[in-house]
C-alpha positions in Angstrom: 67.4 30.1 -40.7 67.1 27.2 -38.1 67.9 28.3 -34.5 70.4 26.1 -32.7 69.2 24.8 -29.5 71.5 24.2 -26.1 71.4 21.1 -24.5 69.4 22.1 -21.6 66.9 23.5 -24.4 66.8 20.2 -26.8 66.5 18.2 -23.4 63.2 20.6 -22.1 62.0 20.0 -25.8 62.9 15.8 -25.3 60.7 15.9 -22.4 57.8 18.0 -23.5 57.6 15.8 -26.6 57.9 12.3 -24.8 54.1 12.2 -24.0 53.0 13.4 -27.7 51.6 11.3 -30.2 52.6 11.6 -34.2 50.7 14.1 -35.8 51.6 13.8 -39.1 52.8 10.0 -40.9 54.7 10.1 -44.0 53.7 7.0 -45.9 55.8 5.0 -48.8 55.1 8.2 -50.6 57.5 10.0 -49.4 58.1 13.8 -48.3 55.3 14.7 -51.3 53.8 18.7 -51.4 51.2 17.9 -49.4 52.9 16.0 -46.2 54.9 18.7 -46.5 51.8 21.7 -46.4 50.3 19.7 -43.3 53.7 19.5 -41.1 53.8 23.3 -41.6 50.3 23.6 -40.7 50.9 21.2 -37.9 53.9 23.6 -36.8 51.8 26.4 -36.7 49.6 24.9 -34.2 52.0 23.0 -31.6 55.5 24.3 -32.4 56.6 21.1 -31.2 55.2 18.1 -33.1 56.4 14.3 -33.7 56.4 13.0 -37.7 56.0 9.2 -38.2 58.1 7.8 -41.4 57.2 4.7 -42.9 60.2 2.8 -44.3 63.3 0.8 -43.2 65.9 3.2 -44.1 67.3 5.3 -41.8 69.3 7.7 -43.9 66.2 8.2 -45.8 64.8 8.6 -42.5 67.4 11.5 -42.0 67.2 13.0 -45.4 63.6 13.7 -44.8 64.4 14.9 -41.1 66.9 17.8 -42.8 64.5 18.8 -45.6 61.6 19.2 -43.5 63.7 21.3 -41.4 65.4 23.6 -44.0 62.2 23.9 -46.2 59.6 24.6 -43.0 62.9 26.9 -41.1 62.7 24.5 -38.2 64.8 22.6 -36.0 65.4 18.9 -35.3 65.5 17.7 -32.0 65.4 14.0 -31.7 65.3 11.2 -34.1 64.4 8.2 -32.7 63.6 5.1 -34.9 60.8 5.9 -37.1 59.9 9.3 -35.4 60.9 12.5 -35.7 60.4 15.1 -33.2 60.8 18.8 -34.5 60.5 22.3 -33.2 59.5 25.4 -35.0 59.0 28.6 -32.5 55.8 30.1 -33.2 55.4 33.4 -34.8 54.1 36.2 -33.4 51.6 36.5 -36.6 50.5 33.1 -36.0 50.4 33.7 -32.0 48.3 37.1 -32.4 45.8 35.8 -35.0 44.6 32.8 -33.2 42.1 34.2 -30.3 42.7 32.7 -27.1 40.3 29.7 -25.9 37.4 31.2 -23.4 37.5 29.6 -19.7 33.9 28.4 -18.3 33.0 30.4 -15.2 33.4 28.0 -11.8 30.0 26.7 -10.0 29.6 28.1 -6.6 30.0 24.9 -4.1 27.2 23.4 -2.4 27.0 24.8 0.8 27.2 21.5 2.8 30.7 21.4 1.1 31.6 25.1 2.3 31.5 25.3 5.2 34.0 22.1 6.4 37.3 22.3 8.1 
C-alpha cells in the first residue's frame, strides 16, 4: 500500500532530495533481484533515496519507477531524466533496531577564549 503524498509534502520531499547523490544505479541489466534487494536496503537506511537508470528510454525509465514502488511499498516522488527520487517512511522496526549514533562530549574552551566580550 503506497501512501499518497500532498503537494506541500512531495515538494518538502523535492527539496530534501535535491542535495542527495544516487545511491543505487541500475545498469543495462535492468531492475534484476539484486538492484532490487539493495534499493530496499537503501530504503531502510534513508527513507528518501535517488536511483540512477541507465538507458535512453523513458517509459522504461517509468516502468521501473512503478515496480520499484509497488514491489518495495513505496512512493514516487520525482522523476527527472535518468533519476528517480523515491520515498518509503521508515518502519518503526527498522527505526527501534538501529541504536542511535553516540555524540563526543565538547572540550572545555581555552580560557583566553572565555573570558571575552
Amino acid at each position: 500500500m503506497t501512501i499518497q503524498l500532498t503537494p506541500g509534502e512531495r515538494r518538502a520531499l523535492k527539496a530534501r532530495a535535491h542535495t542527495l547523490d544516487p545511491v543505487v544505479l541500475v545498469g543495462e541489466g535492468g531492475l534484476t533481484a539484486a538492484v532490487l534487494t539493495e534499493i530496499d536496503r537503501s530504503l531502510a537506511a534513508h527513507e528518501l533515496i535517488k536511483v540512477r537508470v541507465a538507458g535512453e528510454d523513458r517509459d522504461a525509465r517509468s516502468d521501473i519507477l512503478r515496480r520499484v514502488c509497488e514491489g518495495l511499498d513505496a512512493t514516487a516522488v520525482q522523476h527527472i531524466g535518468k533519476v528517480l527520487v523515491i520515498y518509503r517512511q521508515r518502519r518503526e522496526s527498522d527505526a527501534m533496531s538501529r541504536p542511535r549514533p553516540q555524540r563526543k562530549p565538547r572540550r572545555a574552551l581555552k580560557r583566553s577564549f572565555q573570558n571575552r566580550a
